[in-house]
N, C-alpha and C positions, 0 to 999 in steps of 0.2 A: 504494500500500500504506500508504504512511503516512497518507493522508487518512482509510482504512478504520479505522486503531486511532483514528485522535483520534474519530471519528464515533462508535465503540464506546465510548469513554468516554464521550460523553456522554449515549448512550443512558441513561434510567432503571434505577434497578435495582432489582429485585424485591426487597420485604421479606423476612423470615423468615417474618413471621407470614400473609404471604398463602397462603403454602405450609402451613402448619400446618392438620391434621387430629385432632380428638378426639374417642374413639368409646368407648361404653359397654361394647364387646369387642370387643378387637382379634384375637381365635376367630373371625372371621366366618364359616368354614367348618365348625366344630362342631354339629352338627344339634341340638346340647341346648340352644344359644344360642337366645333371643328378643329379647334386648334390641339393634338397630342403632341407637340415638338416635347421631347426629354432628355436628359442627360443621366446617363449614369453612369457614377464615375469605379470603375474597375480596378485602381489603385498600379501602383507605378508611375502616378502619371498620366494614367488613360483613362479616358470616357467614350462607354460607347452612345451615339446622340442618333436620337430618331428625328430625323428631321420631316422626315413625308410618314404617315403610320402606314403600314405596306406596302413604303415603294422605296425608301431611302434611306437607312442605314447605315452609319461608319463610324469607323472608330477614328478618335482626335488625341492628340498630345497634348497636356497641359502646359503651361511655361507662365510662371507665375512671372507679373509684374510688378506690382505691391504685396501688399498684408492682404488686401481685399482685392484684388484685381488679375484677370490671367488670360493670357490671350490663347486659342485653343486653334489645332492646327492641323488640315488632314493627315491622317496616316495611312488609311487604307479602308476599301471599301469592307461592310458585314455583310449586309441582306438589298439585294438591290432590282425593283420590281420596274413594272413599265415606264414610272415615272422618270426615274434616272437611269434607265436603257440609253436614252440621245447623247448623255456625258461622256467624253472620254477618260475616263477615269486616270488613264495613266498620263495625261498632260494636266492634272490638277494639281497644283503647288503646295508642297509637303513645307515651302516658308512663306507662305501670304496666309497670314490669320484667315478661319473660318470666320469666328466670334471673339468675342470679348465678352465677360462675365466679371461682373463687379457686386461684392455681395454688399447689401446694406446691412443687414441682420438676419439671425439666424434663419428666418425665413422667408424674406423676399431679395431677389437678385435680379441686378438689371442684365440682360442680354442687350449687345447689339452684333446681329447681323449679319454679315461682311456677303455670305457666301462662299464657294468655290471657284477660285484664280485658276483661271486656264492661262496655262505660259504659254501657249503657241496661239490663244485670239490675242492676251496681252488683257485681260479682263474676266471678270467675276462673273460666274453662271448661278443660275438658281439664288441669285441677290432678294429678289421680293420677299414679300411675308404675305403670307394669307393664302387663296385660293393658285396661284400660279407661283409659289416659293414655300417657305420653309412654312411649317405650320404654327406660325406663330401671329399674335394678332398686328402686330407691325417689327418693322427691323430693330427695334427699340423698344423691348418690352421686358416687363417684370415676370419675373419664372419663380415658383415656389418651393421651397421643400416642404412638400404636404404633410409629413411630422408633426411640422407647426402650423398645418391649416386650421 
């Protein structure tokens, strides 16, 4: 038994933030809702972010800028449906921020936006918000961790 606790301690231990979910409405069940954009972040560094809900998919690098602030960056496609079929995945810029996420408190955080940087147009695909971009209510919106909704 005692081998059992000291082995548990030195097991790893799970961040906060691996655990950490931020969703553009934490209503998921409200039928008047459109916007699912989420973030969850996977620890290392990574979150994988739902940008389209069955269509777009990808995992992002974190790179913190402040205390409160980090600008998130593609790494590679997860789950990728009709929607983001047209992208060419492999000319989308692994250094031109997707987003910027700035937390005000433990439960609301500002996102903005950016999109997907294609280096060979020289420009940001899937930039909007809303019905023809990310599923969020604009490029500049408040995302929550529904923990503390």
């Amino acid at each position: 038994m005692k081998w059992l606790i000291v082995f548990c301690m030195l097991l790893p231990s799970v961040s906060i933030a691996s655990l950490l979910e931020l969703k553009a409405s934490c209503d998921r069940d409200n039928a008047q809702n459109i916007n699912f954009f989420s973030i969850v972040f996977i620890g290392d560094g990574g979150a994988r972010v739902e940008v389209n809900t069955n269509q777009i998919y990808v995992v992002a690098k974190e790179v913190k800028v402040s205390k409160e602030s980090s600008d998130f960056f593609f790494d590679k496609t997860d789950s990728i449906g009709l929607a983001g079929a047209n992208i060419n995945w492999g000319d989308v810029s692994k250094q031109n921020p997707m987003f910027t996420l700035h937390k005000l408190n433990d439960r609301d955080y500002v996102i903005h936006w950016y999109g997907f940087f294609d280096e060979k147009k020289g420009e940001y695909l899937w930039s909007n918000a809303g019905e023809k971009g990310a599923d969020l209510y604009s490029q500049r919106s408040i995302i929550q961790n529904c923990q503390h909704y």
